[in-house]
N, C-alpha and C positions, 0 to 999 in steps of 0.2 A: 081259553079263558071262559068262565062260566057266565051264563046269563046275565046275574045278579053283579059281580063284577064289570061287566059291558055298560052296564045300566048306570050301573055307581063314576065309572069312568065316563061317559056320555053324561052324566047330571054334573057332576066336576069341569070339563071343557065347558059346556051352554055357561056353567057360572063365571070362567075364568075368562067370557068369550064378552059376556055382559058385562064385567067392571069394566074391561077394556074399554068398552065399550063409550061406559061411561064417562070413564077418565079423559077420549079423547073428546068428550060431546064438554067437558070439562074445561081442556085445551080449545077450545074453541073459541068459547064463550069467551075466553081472554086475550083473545089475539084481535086487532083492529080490523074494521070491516072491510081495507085496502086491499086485502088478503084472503078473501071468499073473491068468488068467481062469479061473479052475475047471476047472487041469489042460491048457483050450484052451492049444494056441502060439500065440503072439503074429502079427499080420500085423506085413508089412513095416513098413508106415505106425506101426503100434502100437510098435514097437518103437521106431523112431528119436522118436518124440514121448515115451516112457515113458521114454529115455537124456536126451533132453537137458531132462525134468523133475526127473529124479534128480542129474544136475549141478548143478542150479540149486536144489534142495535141498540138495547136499551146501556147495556153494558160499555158500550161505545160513547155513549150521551152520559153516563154518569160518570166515566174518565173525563169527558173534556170538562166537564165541571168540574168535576177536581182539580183539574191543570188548571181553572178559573182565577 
């Protein structure tokens, strides 16, 4: 692989490495603060398991209202 290639594929991951990035600082912001760790930020892993708990609680609380 040449140089310039290396370069181009190194500037592509930093980018793809950054929206993640984002996305989970994203995910964060929406999830209730029961769910952070004494101030700790959350890892990767922690965060996408702590989102799609929270879905499934919320989604849980808008079925029982519907059965209301």
């Amino acid at each position: 692989m040449s140089a310039q290639r290396r370069r181009k594929a190194s500037e592509r991951e930093k980018l793809r490495m950054r929206t993640l990035a984002d996305a989970l600082h994203t995910l964060r912001n929406y999830l209730p603060p029961v769910y952070s760790q004494r101030g700790q930020p959350l890892t990767k892993i922690q965060t996408l398991k702590y989102t799609i708990k929270y879905i499934s609680e919320l989604t849980e609380l808008l079925d029982s209202v519907e059965r209301a």
